[in-house]
C-alpha positions as CSV (number, residue, x, y, z in Angstrom):
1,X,100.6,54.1,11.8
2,X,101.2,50.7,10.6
3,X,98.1,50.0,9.4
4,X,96.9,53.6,7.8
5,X,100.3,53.1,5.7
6,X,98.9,49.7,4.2
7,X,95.2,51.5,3.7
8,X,96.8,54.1,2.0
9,X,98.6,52.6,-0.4
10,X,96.0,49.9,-1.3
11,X,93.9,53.0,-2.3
12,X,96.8,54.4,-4.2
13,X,96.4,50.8,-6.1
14,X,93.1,51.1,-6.4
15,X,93.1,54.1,-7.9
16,X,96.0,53.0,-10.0
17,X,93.4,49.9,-10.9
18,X,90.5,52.3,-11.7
19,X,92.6,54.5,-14.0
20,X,93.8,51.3,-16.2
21,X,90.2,50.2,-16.4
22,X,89.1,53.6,-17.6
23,X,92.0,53.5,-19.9
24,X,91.5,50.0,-21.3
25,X,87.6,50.7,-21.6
26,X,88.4,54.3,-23.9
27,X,90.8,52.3,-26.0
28,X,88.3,49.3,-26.5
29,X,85.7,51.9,-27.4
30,X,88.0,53.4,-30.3
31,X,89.5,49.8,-31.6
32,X,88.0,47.3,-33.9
33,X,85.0,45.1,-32.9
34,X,87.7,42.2,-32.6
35,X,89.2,43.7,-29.8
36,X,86.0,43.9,-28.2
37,X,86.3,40.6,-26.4
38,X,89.7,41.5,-25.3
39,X,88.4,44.4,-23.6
40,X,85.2,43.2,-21.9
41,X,87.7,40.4,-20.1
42,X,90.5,43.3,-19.2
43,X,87.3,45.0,-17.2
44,X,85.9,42.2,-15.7
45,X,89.6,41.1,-14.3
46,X,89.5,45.3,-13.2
47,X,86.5,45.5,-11.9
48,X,87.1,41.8,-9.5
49,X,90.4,43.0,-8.6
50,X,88.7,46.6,-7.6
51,X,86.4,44.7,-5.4
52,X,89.0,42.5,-3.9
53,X,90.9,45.8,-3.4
54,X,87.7,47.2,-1.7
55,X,87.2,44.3,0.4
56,X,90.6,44.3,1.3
57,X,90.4,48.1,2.3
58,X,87.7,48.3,4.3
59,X,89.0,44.7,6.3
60,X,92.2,47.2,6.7
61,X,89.9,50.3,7.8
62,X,88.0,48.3,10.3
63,X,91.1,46.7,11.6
64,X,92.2,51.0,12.0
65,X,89.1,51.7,13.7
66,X,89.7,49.0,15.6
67,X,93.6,49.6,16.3
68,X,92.6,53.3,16.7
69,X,89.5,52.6,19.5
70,X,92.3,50.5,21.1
71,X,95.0,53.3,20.9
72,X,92.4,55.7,22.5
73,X,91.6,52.9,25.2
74,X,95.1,52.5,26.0
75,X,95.5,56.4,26.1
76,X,92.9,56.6,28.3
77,X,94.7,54.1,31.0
78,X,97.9,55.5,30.1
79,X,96.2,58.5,31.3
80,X,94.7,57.3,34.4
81,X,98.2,55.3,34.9
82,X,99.9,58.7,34.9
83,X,97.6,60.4,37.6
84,X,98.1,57.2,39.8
85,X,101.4,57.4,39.2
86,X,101.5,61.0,40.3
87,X,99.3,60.4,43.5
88,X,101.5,57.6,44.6
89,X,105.0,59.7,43.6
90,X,103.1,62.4,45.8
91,X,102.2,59.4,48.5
92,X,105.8,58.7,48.5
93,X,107.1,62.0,48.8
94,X,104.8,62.2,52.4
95,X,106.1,58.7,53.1
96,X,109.8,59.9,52.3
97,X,109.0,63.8,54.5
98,X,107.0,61.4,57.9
99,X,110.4,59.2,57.5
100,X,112.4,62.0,58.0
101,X,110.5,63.6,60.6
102,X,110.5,59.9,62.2
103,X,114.3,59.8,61.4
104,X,114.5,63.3,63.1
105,X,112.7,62.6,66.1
106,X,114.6,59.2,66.2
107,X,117.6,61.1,66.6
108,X,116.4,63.6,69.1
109,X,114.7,61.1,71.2
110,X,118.1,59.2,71.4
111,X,120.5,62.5,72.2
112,X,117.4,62.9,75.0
113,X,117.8,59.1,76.5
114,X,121.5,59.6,76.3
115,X,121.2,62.9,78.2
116,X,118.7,61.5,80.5
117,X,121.2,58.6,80.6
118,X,124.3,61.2,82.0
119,X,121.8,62.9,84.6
120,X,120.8,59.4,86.1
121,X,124.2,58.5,86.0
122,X,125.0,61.7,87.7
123,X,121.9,61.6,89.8
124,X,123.3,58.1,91.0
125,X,126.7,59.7,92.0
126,X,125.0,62.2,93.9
127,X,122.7,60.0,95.8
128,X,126.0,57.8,96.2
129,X,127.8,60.9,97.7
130,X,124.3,61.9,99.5
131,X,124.6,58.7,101.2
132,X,128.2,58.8,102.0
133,X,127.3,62.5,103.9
134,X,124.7,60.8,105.3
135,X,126.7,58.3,106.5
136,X,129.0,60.9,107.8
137,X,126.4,63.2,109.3
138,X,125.2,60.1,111.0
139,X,128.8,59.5,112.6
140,X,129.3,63.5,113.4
141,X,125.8,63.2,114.9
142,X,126.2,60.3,117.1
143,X,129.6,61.6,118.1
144,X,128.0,65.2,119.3
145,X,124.9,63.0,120.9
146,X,127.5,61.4,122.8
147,X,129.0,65.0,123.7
148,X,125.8,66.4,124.6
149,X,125.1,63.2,127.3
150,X,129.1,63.8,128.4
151,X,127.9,67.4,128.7
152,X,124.7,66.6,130.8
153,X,126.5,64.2,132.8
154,X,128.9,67.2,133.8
155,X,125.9,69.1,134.1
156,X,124.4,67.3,136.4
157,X,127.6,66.9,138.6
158,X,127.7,70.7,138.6
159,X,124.2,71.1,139.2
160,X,124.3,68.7,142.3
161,X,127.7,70.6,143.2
162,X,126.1,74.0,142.8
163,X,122.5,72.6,145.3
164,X,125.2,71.0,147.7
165,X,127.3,74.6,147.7
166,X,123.7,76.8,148.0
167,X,122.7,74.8,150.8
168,X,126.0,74.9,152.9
169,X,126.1,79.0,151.8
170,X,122.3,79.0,153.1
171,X,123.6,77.2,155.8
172,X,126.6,79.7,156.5
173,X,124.4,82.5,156.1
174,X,121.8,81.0,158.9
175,X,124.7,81.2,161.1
176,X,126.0,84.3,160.1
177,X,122.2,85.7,160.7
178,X,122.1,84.4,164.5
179,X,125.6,85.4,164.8
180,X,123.9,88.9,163.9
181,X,121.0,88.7,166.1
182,X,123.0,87.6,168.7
183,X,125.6,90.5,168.1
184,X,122.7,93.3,167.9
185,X,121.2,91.7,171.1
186,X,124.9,92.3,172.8
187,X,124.6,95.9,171.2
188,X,121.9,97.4,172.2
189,X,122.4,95.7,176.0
190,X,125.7,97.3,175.8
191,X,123.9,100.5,175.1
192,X,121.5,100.1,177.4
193,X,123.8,99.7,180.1
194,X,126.0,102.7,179.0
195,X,122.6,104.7,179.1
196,X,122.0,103.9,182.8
197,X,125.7,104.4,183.4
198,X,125.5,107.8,182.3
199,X,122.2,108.5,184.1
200,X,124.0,107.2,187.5
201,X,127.0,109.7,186.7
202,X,124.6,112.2,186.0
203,X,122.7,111.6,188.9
204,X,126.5,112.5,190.7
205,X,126.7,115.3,189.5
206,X,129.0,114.6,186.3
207,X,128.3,116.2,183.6
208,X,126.9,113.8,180.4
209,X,127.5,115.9,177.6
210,X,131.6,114.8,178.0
211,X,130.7,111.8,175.5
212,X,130.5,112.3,172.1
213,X,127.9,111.2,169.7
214,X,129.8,109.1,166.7
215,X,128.6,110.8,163.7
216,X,127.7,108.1,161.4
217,X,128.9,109.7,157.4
218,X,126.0,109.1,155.1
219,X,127.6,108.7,151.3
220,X,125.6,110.7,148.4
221,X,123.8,109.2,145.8
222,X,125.7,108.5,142.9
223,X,123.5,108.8,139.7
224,X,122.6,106.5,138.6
225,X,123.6,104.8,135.6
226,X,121.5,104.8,132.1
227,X,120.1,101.5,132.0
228,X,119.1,102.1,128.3
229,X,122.0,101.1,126.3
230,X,120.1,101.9,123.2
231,X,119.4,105.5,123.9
232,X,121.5,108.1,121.6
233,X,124.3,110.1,123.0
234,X,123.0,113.6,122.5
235,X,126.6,115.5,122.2
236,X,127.4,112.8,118.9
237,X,126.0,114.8,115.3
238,X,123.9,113.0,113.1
239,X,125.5,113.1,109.8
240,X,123.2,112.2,106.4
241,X,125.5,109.1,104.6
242,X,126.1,110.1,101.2
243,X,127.7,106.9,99.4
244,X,128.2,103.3,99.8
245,X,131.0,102.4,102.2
246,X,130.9,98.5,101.9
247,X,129.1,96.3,99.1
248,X,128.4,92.6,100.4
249,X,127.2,89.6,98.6
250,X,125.8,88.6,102.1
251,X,123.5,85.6,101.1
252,X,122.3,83.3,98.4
253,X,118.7,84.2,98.3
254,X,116.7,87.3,99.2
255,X,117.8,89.4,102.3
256,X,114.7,90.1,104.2
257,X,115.4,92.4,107.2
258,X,118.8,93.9,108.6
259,X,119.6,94.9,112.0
260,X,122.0,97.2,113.9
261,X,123.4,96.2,117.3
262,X,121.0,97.8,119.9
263,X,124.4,98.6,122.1
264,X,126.4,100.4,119.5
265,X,129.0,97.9,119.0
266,X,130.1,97.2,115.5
267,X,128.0,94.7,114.8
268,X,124.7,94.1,111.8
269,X,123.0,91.4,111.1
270,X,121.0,90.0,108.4
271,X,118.6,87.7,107.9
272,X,117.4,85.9,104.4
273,X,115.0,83.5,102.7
274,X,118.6,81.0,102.8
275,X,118.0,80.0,106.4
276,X,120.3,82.3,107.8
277,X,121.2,85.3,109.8
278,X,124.9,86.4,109.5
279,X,126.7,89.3,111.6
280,X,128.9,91.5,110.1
281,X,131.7,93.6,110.8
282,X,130.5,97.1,110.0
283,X,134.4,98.6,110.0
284,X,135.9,95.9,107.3
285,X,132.4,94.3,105.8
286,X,133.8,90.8,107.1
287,X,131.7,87.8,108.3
288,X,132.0,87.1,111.8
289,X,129.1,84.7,112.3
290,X,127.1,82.1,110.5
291,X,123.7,81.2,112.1
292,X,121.4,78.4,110.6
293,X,117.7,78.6,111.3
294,X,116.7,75.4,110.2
295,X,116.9,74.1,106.0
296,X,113.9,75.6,104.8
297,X,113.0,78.1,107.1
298,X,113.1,82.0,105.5
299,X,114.1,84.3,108.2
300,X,111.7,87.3,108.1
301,X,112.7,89.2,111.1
302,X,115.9,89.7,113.7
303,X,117.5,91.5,116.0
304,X,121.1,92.0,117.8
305,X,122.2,93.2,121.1
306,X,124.9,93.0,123.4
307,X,126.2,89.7,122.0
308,X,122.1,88.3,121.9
309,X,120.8,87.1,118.8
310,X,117.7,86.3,117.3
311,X,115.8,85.7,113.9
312,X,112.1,84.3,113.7
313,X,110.8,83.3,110.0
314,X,108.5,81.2,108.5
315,X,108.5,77.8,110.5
316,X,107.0,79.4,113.2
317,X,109.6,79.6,115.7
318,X,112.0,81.9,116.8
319,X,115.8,81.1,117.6
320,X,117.8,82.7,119.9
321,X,121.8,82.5,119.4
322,X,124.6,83.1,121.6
323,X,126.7,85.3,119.5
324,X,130.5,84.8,121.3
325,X,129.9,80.8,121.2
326,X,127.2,81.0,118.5
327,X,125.5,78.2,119.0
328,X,122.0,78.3,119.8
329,X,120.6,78.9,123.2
330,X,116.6,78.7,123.1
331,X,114.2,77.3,120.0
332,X,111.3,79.3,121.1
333,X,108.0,77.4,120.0
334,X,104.7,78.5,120.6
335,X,103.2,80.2,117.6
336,X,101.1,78.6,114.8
337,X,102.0,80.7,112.3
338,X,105.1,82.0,110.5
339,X,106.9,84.6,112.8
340,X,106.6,88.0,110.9
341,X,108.5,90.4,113.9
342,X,110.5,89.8,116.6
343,X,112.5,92.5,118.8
344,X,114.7,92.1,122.2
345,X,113.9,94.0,125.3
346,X,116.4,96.6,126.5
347,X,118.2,94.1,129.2
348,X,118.2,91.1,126.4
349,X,116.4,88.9,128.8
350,X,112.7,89.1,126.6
351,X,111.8,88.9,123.3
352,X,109.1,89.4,121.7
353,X,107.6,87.8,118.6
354,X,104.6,88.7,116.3
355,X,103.2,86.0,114.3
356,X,100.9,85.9,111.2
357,X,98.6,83.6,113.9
358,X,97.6,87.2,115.4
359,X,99.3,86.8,118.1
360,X,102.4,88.3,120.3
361,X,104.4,86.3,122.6
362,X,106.8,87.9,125.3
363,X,109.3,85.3,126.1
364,X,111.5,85.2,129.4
365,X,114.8,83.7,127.9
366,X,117.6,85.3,131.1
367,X,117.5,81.3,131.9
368,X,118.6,78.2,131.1
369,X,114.7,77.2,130.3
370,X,112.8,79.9,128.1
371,X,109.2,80.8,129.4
372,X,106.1,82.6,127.6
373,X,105.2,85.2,130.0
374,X,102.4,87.0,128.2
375,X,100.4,86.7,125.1
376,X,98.7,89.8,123.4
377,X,95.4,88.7,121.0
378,X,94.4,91.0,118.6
379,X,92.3,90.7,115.2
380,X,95.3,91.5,112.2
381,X,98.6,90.3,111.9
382,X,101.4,92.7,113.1
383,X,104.2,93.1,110.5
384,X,106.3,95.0,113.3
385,X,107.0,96.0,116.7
386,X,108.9,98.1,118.6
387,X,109.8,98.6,122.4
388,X,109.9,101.5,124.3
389,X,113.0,102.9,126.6
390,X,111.6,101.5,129.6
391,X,110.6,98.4,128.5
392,X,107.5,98.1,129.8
393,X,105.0,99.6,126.5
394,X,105.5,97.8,122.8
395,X,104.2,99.2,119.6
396,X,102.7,96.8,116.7
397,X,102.4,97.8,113.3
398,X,99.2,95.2,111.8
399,X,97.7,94.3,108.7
400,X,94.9,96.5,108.3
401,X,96.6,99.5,108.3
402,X,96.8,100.1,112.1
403,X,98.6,100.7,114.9
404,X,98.5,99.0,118.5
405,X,99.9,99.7,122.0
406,X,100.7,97.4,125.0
407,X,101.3,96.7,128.3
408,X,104.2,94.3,128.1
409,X,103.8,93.7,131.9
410,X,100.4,92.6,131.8
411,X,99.1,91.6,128.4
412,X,96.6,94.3,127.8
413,X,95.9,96.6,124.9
414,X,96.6,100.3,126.0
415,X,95.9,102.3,123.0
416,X,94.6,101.5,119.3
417,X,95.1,103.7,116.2
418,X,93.0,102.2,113.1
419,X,93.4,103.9,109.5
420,X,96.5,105.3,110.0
421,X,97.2,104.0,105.9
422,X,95.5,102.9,103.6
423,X,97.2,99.6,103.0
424,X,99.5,97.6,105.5
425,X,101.4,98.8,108.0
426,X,105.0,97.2,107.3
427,X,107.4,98.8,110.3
428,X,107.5,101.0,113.4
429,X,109.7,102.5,115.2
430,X,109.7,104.4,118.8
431,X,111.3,107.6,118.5
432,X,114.8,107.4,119.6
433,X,114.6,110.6,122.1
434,X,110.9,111.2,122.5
435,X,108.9,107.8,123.0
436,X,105.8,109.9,122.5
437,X,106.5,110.0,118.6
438,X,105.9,106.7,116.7
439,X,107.5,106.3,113.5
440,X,105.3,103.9,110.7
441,X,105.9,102.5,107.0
442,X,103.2,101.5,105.0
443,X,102.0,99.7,101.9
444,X,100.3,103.2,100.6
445,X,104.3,104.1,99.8
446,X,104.3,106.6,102.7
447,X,105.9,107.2,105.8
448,X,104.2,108.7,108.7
449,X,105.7,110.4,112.2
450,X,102.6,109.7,114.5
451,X,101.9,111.7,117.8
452,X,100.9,109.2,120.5
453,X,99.2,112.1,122.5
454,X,97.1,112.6,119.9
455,X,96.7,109.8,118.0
456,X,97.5,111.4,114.4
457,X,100.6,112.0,112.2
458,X,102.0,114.9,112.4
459,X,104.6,114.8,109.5
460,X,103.7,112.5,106.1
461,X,106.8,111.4,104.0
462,X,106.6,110.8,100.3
463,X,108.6,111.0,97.2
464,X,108.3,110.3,93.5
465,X,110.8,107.8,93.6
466,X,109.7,106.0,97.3
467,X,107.5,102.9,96.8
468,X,106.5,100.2,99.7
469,X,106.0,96.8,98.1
470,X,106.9,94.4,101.1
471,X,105.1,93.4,103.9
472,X,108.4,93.5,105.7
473,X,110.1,96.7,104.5
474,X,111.5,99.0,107.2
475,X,111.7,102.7,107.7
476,X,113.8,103.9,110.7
477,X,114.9,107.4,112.2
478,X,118.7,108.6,112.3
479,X,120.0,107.6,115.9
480,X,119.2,111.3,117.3
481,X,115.8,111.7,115.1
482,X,116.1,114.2,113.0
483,X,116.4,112.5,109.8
484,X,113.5,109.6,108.4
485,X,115.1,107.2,105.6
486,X,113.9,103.9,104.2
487,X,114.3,102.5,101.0
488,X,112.4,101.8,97.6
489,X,111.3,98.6,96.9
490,X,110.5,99.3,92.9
491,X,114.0,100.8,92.5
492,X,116.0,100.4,95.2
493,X,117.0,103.9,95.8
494,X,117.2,105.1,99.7
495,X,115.4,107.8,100.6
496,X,116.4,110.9,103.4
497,X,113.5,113.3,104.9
498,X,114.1,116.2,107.7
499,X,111.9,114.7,110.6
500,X,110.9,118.1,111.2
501,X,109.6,119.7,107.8
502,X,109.4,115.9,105.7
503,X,111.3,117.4,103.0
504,X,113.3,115.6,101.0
505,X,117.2,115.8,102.2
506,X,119.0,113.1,99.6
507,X,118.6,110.6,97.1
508,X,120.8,107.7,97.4
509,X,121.7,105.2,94.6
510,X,123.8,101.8,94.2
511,X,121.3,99.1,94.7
512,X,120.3,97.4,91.4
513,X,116.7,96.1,93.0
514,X,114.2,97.1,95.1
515,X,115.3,97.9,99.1
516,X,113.1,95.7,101.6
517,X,115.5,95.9,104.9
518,X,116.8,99.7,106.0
519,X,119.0,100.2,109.5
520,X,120.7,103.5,110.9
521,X,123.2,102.6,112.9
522,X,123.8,104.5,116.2
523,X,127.7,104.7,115.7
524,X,130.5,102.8,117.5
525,X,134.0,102.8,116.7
526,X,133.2,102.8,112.8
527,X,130.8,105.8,113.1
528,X,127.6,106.1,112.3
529,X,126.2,103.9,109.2
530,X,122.7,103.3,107.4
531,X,122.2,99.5,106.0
């Protein structure tokens, strides 16, 4: 700006210059030849100053074009300065947003080693009170080992007492048999000599018939007692349950199966993926017994009679549980396989399990040392069995949606009913007055009454709302059979049919989840009850 100032007023002088030349040259032209002279000098002195003036302009307008190239130059850098100085404020600004982020996760990654810092602190106070129960369990275990070898000892003692007692009663009783020989000998040589003693009276003349014959009173037959304390009084009325009496929070993890006592006492139990069974006091819904299967071990099947226990489940064994003392009595072990059924015998002195190994074991436990009397093979696993009145024929529900019968006594398959549903067979049940009917549940959301005599159902039970979804749901008949109920495993809704038309006879609700485990109590003093 500096410089096109100067250039323009050094034209502004040079045309000042040019206009006294012009002036000077017009006067000259009109003077007197003296003044000639004059003028000729006052041009020259013009015309040297107009070319100093020239010289010193276009000096001045290369030193503009020069100034101006360099202004345009140092626009241009500016230029490129300002797009590199936008790049790196926008390098910056990701630099500034990744520190943050950084800062951010900083931040989070330390609020995460402090918490991970509390749970190892806490992780060391529970392994520190782990150990201490440890310690303790150690102690409790060791003093209860010590019991149990006090125990033995006194077994022992008893056992020798009992052999020494058994063999001085075997002893008495030798005696007291010759003693009875001897004394029948005496008899009938007595009689034989009263026999010739009437013949020589007779022979006399005296008359024989003077004696008397002792009449010897022969006491009736009382009848005999029913030796099936599961069978249903017939003069007791069924009566179809209509709303929940007792709602228990029984266990801490899904309840599998549920079980009436088989003698009518007031008694249920149930059995859960928690390791336990528990029994239950149907009158007031309280806990009277806590059984432990094991600390993993998801009980998938028991049963309960006359103060006999027992729950199998998923580490293949099945324990059996004194219910007054309830401790346990036998650990049966034999299958290779989780145990999927188990049911007592009539007289609780078998059991028998069903095991996804596709077996079933019959198990002698009426002693002090358990014993596998028979084993039944067959080709599907059995999801449930049943025994009849006399104890001597069991029913298996398998797999593939058949139906098996046995010979408990010897082992062998009596009867076989294939294709009875179309998906697994879940539960059966002998009918509770007529062991010629055969109740089943299946995975085809049916129930079916099945004639043994003929080997098909005679009555099919469905509804809109029923649904099977367990390989261990149940189905059961009311303790006099006319009623069929079970419970839906979609909505948990329980489900009543007549037996005899497999209509519908009630809808019951108050379970918020599906129903897997369904019982229909006999009755005792609480009355009759459906669990």
């Amino acid at each position: 700006d500096a410089l096109q100032a100067k250039c323009d007023e050094l034209e502004r002088d040079l045309l000042v210059q040019r206009g006294i030349g012009n002036d000077a040259h017009g006067v000259g032209g009109g003077s007197s030849a003296l003044e000639g002279r004059g003028g000729t000098m006052t041009r020259s002195s013009t015309l040297k100053n107009e070319t100093r003036l020239h010289e010193k302009l276009e000096k001045l307008q290369e030193e503009l074009n020069q100034k101006l190239k360099l202004h345009c130059e140092d626009q241009a850098s500016a230029l490129e300065l300002a797009k590199d100085l936008a790049s790196n404020k926008d390098i910056i600004k990701g630099h500034e947003e990744t520190i943050k982020k950084l800062n951010e996760e900083r931040d989070r990654k330390d609020r995460a080693m402090e918490h991970l810092t509390n749970e190892l602190t806490d992780a060391k106070s529970r392994t520190k009170l782990a150990e201490q129960q440890y310690v303790g369990l150690k102690n409790t275990i060791r003093v209860l080992q010590e019991e149990n070898d006090s125990i033995k000892k006194e077994n022992r003692l008893l056992e020798t007492r009992l052999v020494s007692d058994k063999e001085n009663m075997v002893g008495e009783m030798n005696k007291l048999s010759e003693m009875c020989e001897r004394l029948k000998k005496e008899v009938d040589m007595l009689r034989s000599l009263k026999s010739e003693e009437e013949k020589r009276t007779s022979w006399f003349g005296l008359s024989s018939t003077t004696s008397t014959k002792a009449s010897i009173p022969i006491p009736e037959k009382s009848p005999p007692e029913n030796s099936n304390s599961r069978k249903f009084d017939p003069k007791i009325s069924v009566v179809v349950p209509t709303k929940p009496r007792q709602k228990i929070t029984a266990h801490t993890s899904e309840a599998s199966c549920v079980r009436y006592d088989g003698t009518g006492a007031d008694l249920v139990a149930t059995g859960s993926a928690d390791s336990t069974v528990k029994v239950w006091d149907t009158a007031t819904g309280a806990l009277r017994a806590t059984l432990r299967g094991g600390s993993s071990n998801a009980i998938l099947s028991c049963d309960i009679s006359n103060g006999v226990l027992v729950g199998g489940g998923s580490d293949k064994t099945c324990r059996v549980w004194n219910l007054r003392t309830q401790r346990m009595v036998h650990h049966l072990v034999g299958h290779a396989h989780k145990i999927t059924c188990v049911r007592l015998f009539d007289n609780e002195k078998k059991v028998i399990t069903g095991s996804a190994d596709r077996s079933l074991l019959v198990w002698d436990i009426s002693r002090q040392t358990y014993r596998q009397t028979a084993t039944l093979r067959h080709s599907s696993t059995a999801n449930g069995v049943d025994v009849g009145m006399d104890s001597s024929i069991a029913v298996t529900g398998h797999l593939d949606g058949g139906i098996r019968f046995w010979d408990v006594r010897t082992g062998n398959r009596t009867a076989d009913i294939s294709g009875l549903h179309q998906g697994a067979v879940t539960s059966v049940q002998f009918h509770p007055t007529d062991t010629s009917k055969v109740l089943t549940n299946g995975m085809d959301s049916c129930i079916k009454l099945v004639d043994i005599r003929t080997a098909s159902p005679i009555q099919t039970f469905r509804d809109e709302l029923f649904q099977t979804s367990y390989a261990w749901s149940s189905a059961a008949f009311s303790p006099d059979g006319a009623y069929v109920a079970s419970g839906s495993s979609s909505n948990g809704v329980i489900l009543v049919w007549e037996a005899s038309t497999g209509k519908t006879k009630a809808r019951l609700e108050g379970h918020e989840t599906g129903v897997c485990g369904f019982a229909w109590g006999r009755g005792g003093t609480s009355g009759q009850q459906v669990a």
